[in-house]
Wavefront OBJ file of the C-alpha trace (Angstrom):
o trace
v 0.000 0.000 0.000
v 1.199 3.250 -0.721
v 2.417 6.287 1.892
v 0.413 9.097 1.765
v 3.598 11.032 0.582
v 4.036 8.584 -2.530
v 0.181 9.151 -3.021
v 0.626 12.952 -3.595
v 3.372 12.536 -5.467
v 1.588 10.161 -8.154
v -1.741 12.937 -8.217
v 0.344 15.913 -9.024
v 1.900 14.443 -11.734
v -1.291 12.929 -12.747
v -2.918 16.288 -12.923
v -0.073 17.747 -14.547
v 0.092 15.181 -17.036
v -3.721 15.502 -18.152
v -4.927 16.793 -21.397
v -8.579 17.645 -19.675
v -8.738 21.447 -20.135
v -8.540 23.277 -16.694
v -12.087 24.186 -14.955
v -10.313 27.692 -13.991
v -12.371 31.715 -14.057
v -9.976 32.596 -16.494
v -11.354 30.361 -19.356
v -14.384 29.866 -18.429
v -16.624 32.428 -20.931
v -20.209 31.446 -19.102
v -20.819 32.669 -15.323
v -23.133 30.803 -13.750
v -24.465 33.742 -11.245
v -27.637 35.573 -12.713
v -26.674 39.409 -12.453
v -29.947 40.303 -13.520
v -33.039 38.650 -12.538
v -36.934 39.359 -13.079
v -39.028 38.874 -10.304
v -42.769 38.566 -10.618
v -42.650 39.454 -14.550
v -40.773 42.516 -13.997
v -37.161 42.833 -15.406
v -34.482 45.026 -14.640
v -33.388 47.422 -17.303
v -29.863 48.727 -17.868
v -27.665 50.689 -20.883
v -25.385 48.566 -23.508
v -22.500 50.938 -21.443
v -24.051 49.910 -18.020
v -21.470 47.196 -16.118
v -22.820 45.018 -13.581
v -20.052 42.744 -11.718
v -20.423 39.274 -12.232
v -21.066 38.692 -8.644
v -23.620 41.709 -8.245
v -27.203 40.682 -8.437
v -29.170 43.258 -10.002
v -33.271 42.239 -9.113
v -36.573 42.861 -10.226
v -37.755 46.574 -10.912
v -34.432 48.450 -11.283
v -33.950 50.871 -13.863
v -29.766 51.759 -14.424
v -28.836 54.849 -16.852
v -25.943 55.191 -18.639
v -22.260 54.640 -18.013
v -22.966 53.428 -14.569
v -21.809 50.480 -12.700
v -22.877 48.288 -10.067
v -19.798 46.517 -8.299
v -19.040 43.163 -6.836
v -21.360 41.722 -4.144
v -23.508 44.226 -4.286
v -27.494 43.529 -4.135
v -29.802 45.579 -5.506
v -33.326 44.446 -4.781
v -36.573 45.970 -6.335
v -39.035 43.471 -5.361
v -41.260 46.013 -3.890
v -40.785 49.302 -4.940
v -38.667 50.808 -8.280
v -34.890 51.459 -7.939
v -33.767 53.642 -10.715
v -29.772 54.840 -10.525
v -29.073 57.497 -12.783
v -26.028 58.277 -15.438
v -22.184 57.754 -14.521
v -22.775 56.679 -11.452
v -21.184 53.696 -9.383
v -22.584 51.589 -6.563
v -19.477 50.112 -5.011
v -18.563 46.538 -3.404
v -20.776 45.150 -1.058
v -23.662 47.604 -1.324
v -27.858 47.074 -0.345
v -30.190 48.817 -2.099
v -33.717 47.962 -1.589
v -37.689 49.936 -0.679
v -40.006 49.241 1.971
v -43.591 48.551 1.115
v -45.210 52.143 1.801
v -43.747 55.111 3.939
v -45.567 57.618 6.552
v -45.200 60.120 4.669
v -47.333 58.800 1.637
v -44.495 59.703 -0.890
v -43.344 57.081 -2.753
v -41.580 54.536 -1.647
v -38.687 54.439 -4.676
v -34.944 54.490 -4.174
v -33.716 57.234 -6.780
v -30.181 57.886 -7.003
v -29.006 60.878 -9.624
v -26.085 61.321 -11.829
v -22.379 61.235 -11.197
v -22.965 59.725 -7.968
v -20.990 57.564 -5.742
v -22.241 55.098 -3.196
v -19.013 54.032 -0.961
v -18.749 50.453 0.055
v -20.631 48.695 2.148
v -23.280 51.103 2.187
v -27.035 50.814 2.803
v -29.994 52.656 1.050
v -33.566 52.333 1.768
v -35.982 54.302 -0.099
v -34.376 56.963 0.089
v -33.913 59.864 -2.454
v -29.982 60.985 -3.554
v -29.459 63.794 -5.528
v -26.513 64.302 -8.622
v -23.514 65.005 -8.082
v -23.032 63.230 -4.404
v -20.443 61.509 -2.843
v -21.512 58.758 -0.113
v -18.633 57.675 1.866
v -18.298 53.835 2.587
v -20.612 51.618 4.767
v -23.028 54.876 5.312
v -26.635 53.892 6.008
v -29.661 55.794 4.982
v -33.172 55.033 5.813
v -36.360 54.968 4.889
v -37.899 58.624 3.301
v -34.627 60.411 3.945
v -33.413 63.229 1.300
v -29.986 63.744 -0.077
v -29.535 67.354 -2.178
v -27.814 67.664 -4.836
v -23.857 68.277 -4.418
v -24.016 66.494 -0.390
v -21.026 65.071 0.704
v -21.867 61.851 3.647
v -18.793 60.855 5.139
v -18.015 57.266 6.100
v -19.981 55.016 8.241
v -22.674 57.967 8.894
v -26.070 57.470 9.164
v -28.880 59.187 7.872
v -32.450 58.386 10.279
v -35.690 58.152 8.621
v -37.049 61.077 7.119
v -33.772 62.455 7.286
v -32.715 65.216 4.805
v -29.107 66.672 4.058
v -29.533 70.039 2.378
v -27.539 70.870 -1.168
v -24.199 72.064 -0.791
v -23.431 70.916 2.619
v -21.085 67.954 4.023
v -22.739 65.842 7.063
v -21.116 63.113 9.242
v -21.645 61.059 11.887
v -24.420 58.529 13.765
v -26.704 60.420 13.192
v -25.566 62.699 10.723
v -24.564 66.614 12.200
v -23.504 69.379 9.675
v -19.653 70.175 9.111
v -19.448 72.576 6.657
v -20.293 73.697 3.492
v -19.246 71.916 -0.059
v -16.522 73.844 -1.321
v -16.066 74.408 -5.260
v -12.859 72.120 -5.594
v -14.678 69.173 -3.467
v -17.670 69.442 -6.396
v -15.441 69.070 -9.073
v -13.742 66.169 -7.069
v -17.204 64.284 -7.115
v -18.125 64.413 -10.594
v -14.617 63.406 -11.253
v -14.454 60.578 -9.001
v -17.472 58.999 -10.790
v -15.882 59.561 -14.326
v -12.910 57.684 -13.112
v -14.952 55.292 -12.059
v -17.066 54.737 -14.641
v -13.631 54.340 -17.050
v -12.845 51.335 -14.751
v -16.160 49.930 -15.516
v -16.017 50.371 -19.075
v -12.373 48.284 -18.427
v -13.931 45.245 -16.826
v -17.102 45.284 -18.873
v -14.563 44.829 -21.889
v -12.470 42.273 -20.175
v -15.331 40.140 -18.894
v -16.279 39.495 -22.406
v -15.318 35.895 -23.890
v -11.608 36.046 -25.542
v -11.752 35.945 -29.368
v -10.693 32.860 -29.478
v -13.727 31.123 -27.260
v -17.272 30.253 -28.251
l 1 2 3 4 5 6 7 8 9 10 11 12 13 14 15 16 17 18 19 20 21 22 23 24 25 26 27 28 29 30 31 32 33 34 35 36 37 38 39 40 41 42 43 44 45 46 47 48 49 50 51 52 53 54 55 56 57 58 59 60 61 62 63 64 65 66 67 68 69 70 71 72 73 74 75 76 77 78 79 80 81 82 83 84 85 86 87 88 89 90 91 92 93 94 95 96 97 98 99 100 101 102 103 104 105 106 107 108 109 110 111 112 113 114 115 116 117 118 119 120 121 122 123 124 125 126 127 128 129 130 131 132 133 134 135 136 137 138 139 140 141 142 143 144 145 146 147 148 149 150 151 152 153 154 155 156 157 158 159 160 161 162 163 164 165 166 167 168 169 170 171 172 173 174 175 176 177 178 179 180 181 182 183 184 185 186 187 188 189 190 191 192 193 194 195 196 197 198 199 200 201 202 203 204 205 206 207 208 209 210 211 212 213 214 215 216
């Protein structure tokens, strides 16, 4: 009988030795995760230009403009209410974005995110409204009915109650949110550049997820 070491030995070489192609991501031109998914008839819509991760999962009614990009393990879940995420803008790794059923208020219940918008990783939206031109820092939440105006800065791991609003123009941090100062001029163009980088990295893995030339 043979040692366990002798065992190995024989495997690796029998491996290396085998003309079976490899079962490896980087040849593989199918993924076998569902990035997009209807739910209850209703599919989600997105632009030829929009990238969604192959480990995102994109559900139901959700609407995605132009040049944006929804990044890995991130879930974004419109099984009850419509999510629509405007142009160049980028939902980072590890995001939730999903409605409630009704709100107090009797305004919709939607998630709306504008353009050239950035949602930081590991952040949580519930609908809520975001304006253009904002930059959420990473693993911020945001609740149900709350308000962010256009050209709002949220700095990391605040949190926004229900019904919460952040004016335009104005930076906010903390749990729960407290002003800090005003949005400067340099800071805006720094958002609306941020999500242009960022949308250029999409538009490089939407391009390199494609099958090689080569492959069926």
């Amino acid at each position: 009988m043979w040692s366990s070491s002798r065992r190995c030995v024989f495997l690796v070489r029998r491996c290396m030795s085998s003309n079976a192609p490899s079962k490896t991501i980087e040849n593989d031109s199918l993924a076998r995760h569902r990035a997009m998914m209807p739910l209850n008839e209703v599919y989600p819509y997105k632009q030829n230009d929009t990238w969604i991760a192959p480990n995102a999962a994109v559900i139901g009614d959700v609407l995605i403009n132009y040049e944006s990009s929804i990044w890995y393990r991130s879930v974004v879940r419109g099984d009850r209410n419509k999510i629509v995420i405007g142009a160049v803008t980028n939902i980072q790794e590890k995001c939730v974005i999903d409605t409630v059923p009704s709100l107090d208020s009797g305004f919709p219940a939607t998630c709306e995110i504008g353009d050239n918008t950035s949602i930081g990783a590991g952040s949580v939206l519930r609908s809520c409204k975001i304006g253009s031109q904002v930059d959420i820092g990473d693993a911020c939440i945001i609740l149900d009915g709350a308000i962010i105006e256009d050209g709002a800065i949220l700095e990391p791991g605040s949190l926004v109650p229900v019904g919460g609003r952040i004016p335009t123009g104005q930076k906010w941090k903390g749990n729960p949110v407290q002003f800090v100062a005003n949005v400067s001029e340099e800071e805006l163009k720094a958002i609306t550049n941020k999500a242009v980088q960022i949308a250029s990295r999409a538009a490089q893995c939407q391009l390199q997820y494609l099958p090689l030339p080569d492959e069926p």
